[in-house]
FIKOLZA-1660 file (N, C-alpha, C; in steps of 0.1 Angstrom, whole numbers, plus 5000, padded with zeros to 4 digits):
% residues 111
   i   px   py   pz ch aa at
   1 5009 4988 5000  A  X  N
   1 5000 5000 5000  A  X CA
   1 5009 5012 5000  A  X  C
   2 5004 5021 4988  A  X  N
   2 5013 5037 4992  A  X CA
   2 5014 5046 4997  A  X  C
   3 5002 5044 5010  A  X  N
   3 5001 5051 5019  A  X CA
   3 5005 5056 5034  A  X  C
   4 5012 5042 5035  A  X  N
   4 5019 5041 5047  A  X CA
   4 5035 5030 5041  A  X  C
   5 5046 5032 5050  A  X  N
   5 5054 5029 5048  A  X CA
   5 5061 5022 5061  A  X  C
   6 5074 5014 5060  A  X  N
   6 5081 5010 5073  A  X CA
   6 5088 5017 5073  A  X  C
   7 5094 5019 5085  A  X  N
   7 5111 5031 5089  A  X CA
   7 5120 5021 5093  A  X  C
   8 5131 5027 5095  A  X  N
   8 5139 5015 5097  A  X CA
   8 5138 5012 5112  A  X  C
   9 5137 5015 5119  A  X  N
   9 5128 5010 5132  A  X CA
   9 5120 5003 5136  A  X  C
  10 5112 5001 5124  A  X  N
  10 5101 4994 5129  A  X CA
  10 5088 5001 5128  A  X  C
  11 5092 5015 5127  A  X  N
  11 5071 5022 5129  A  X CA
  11 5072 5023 5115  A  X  C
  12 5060 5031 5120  A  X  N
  12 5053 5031 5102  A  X CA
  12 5049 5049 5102  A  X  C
  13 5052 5051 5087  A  X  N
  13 5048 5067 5083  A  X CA
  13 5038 5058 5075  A  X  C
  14 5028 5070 5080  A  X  N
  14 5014 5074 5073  A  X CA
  14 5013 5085 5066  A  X  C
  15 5011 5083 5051  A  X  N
  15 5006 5097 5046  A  X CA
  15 4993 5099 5045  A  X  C
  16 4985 5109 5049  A  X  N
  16 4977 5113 5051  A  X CA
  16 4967 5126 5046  A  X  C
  17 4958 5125 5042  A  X  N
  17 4948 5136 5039  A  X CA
  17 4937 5140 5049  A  X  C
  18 4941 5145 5056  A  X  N
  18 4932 5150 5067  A  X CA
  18 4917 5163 5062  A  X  C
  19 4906 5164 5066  A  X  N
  19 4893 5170 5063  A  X CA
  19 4888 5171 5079  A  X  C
  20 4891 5184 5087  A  X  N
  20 4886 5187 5093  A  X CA
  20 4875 5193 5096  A  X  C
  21 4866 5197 5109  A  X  N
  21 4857 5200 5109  A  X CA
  21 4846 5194 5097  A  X  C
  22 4844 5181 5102  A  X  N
  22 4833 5170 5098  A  X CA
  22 4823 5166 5108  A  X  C
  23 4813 5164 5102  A  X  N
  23 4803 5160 5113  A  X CA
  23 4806 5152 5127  A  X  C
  24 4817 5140 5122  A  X  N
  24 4821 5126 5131  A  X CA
  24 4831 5128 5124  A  X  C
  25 4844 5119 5134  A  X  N
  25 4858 5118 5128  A  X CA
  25 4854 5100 5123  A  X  C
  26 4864 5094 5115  A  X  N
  26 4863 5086 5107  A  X CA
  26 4877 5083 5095  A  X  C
  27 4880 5070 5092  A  X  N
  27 4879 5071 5082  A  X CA
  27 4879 5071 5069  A  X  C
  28 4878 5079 5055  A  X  N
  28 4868 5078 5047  A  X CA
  28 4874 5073 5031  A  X  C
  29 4885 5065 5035  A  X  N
  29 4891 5058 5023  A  X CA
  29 4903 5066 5015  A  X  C
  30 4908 5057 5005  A  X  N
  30 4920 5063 5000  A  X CA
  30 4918 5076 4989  A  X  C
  31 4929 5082 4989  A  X  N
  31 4928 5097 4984  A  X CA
  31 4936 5099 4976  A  X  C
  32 4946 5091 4966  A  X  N
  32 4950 5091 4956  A  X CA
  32 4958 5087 4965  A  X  C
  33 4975 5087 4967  A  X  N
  33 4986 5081 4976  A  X CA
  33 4982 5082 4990  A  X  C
  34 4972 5089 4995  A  X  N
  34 4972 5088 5011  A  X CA
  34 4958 5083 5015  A  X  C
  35 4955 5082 5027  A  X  N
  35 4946 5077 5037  A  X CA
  35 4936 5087 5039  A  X  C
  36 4924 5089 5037  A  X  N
  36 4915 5101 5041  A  X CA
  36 4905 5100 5052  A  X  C
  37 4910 5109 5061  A  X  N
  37 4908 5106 5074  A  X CA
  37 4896 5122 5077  A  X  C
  38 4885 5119 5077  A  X  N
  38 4878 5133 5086  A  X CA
  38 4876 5132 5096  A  X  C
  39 4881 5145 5101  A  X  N
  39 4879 5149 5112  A  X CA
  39 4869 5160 5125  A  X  C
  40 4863 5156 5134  A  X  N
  40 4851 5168 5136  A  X CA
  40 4863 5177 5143  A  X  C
  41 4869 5173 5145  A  X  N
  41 4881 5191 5151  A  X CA
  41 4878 5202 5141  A  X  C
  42 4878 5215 5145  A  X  N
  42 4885 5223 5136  A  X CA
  42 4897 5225 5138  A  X  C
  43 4899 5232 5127  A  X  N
  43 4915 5229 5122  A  X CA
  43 4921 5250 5129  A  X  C
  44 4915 5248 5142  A  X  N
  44 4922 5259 5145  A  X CA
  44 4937 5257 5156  A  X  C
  45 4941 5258 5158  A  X  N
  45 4949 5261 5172  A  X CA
  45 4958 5249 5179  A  X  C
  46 4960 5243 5164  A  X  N
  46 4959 5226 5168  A  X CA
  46 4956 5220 5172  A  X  C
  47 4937 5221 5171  A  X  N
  47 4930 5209 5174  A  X CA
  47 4927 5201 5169  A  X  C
  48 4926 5204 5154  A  X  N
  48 4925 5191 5143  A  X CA
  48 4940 5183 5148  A  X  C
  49 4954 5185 5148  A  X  N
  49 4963 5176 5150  A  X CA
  49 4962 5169 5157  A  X  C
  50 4961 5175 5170  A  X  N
  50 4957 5168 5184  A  X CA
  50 4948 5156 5184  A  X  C
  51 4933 5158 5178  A  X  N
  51 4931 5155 5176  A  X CA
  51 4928 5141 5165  A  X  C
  52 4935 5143 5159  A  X  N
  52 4939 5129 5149  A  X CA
  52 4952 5126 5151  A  X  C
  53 4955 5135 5163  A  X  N
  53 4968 5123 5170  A  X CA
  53 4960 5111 5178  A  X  C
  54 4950 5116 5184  A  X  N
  54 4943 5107 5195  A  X CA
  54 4932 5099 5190  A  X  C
  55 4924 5102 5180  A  X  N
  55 4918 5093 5171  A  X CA
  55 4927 5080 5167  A  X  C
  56 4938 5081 5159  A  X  N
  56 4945 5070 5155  A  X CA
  56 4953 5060 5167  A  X  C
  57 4954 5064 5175  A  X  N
  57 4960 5063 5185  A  X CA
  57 4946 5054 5189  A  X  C
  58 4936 5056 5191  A  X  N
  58 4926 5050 5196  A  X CA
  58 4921 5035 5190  A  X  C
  59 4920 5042 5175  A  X  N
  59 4917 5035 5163  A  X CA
  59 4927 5022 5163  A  X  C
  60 4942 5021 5166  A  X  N
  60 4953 5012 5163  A  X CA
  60 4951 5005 5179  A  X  C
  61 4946 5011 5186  A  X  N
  61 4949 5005 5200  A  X CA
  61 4959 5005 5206  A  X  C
  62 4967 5020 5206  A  X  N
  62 4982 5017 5210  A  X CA
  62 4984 5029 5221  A  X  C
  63 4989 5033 5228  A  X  N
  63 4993 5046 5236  A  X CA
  63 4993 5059 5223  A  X  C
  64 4985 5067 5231  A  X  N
  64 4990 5082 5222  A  X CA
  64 5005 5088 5221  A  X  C
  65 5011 5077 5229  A  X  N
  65 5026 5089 5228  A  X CA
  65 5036 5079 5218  A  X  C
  66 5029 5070 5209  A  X  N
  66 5036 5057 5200  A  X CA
  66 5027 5066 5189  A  X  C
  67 5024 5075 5189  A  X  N
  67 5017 5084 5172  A  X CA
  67 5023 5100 5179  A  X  C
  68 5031 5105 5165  A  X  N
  68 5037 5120 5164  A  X CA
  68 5034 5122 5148  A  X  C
  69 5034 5137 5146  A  X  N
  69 5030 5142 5133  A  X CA
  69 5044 5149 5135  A  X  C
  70 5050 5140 5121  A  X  N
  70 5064 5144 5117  A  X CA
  70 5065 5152 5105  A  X  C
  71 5053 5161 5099  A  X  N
  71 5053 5167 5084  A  X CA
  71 5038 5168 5085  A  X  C
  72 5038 5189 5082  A  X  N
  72 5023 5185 5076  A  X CA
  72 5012 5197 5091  A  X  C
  73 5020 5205 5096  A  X  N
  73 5013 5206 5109  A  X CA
  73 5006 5218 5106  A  X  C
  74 5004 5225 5090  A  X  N
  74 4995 5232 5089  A  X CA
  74 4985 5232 5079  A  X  C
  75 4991 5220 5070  A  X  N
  75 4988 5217 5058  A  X CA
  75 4972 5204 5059  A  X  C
  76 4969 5198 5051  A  X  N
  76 4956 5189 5051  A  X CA
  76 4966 5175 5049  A  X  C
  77 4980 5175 5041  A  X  N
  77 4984 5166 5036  A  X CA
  77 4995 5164 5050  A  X  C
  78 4994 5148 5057  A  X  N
  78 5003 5151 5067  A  X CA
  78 5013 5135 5072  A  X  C
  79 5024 5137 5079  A  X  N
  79 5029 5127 5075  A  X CA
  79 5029 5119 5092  A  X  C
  80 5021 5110 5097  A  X  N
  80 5026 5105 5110  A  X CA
  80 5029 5092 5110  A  X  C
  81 5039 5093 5123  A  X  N
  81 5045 5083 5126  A  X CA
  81 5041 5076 5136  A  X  C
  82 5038 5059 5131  A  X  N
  82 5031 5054 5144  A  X CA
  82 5040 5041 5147  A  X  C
  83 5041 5039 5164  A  X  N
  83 5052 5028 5166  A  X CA
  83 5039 5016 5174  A  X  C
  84 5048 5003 5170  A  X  N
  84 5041 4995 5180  A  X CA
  84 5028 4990 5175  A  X  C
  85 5026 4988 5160  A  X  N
  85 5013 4983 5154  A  X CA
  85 5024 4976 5137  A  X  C
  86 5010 4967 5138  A  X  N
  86 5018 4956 5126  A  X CA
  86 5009 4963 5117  A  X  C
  87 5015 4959 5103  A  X  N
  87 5008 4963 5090  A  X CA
  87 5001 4958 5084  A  X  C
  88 4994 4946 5089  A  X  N
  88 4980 4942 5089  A  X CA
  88 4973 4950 5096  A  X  C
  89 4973 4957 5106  A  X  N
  89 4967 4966 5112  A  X CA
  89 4969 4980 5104  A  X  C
  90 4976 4985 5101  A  X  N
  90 4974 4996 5093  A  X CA
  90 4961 4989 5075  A  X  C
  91 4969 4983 5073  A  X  N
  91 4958 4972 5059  A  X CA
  91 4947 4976 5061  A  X  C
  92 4940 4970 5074  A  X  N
  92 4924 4969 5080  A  X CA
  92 4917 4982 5082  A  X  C
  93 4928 4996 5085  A  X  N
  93 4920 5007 5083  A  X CA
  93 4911 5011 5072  A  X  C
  94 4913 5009 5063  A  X  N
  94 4910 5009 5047  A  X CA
  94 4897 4997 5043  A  X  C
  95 4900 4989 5051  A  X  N
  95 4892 4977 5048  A  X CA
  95 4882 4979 5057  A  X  C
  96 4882 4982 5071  A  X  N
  96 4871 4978 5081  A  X CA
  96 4867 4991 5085  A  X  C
  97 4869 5002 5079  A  X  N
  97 4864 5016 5089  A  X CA
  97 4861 5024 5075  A  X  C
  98 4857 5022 5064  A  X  N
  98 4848 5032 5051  A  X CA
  98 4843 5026 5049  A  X  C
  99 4826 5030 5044  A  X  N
  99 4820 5023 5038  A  X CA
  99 4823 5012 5026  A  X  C
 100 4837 5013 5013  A  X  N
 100 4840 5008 5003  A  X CA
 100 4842 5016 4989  A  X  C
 101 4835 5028 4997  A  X  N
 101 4840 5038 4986  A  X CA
 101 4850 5042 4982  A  X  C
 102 4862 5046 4975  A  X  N
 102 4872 5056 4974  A  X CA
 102 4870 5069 4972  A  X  C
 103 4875 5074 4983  A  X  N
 103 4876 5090 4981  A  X CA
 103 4880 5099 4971  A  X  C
 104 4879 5105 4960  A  X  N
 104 4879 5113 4954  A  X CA
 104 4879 5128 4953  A  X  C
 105 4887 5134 4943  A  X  N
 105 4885 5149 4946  A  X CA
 105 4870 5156 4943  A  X  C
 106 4866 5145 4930  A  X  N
 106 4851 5149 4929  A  X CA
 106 4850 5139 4922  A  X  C
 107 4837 5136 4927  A  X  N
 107 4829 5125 4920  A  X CA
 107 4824 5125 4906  A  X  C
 108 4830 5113 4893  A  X  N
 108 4827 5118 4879  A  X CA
 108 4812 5116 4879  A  X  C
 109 4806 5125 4872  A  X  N
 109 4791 5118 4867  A  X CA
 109 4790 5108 4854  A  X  C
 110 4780 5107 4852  A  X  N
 110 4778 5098 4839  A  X CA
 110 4777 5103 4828  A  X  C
 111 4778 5101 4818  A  X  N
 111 4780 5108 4807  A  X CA
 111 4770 5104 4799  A  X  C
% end
């Protein structure tokens, strides 16, 4: 998958497309190379960060202090690093938490 990678350590970088200030955090399938994650934070004051530091953290079942945002702290496009989860568990994000849809920038219509 191109959305997450190994380090030489052992954790894993996530790239990421974050959408704040959403009804419910969630999330909402892949976004061309990254993971699309919305989030109900707004994206003021670093609450969206914070916040989708402790979502994934939740979501992986690991301690919050095994997830850091290493790239990405003002941007939607972001890069974190998570320690202490296997990559079948990153896989399953994608698989068990969106409906099946892929995210898109816009949805084509029919012609």
């Amino acid at each position: 998958m191109s959305w997450f990678r190994a380090d030489q350590d052992g954790a894993f970088c996530l790239t990421l497309h974050i959408q704040p200030g959403a009804k419910k955090s969630g999330v909402a399938g892949l976004y061309g190379d990254a993971l699309k994650i919305r989030l109900a934070a707004p994206p003021v004051d670093g609450k969206a960060n914070a916040a989708l530091l402790a979502f994934l953290a939740e979501l992986l079942q690991i301690p919050g202090s095994a997830v850091s945002l290493k790239s990405g702290q003002t941007s939607r496009r972001k890069v974190v690093r998570v320690a202490g989860v296997e990559a079948g568990a990153l896989a399953r994000l994608v698989s068990e938490n969106h409906q099946g849809n892929q995210a898109t920038r816009r949805p084509r219509r029919p012609a």
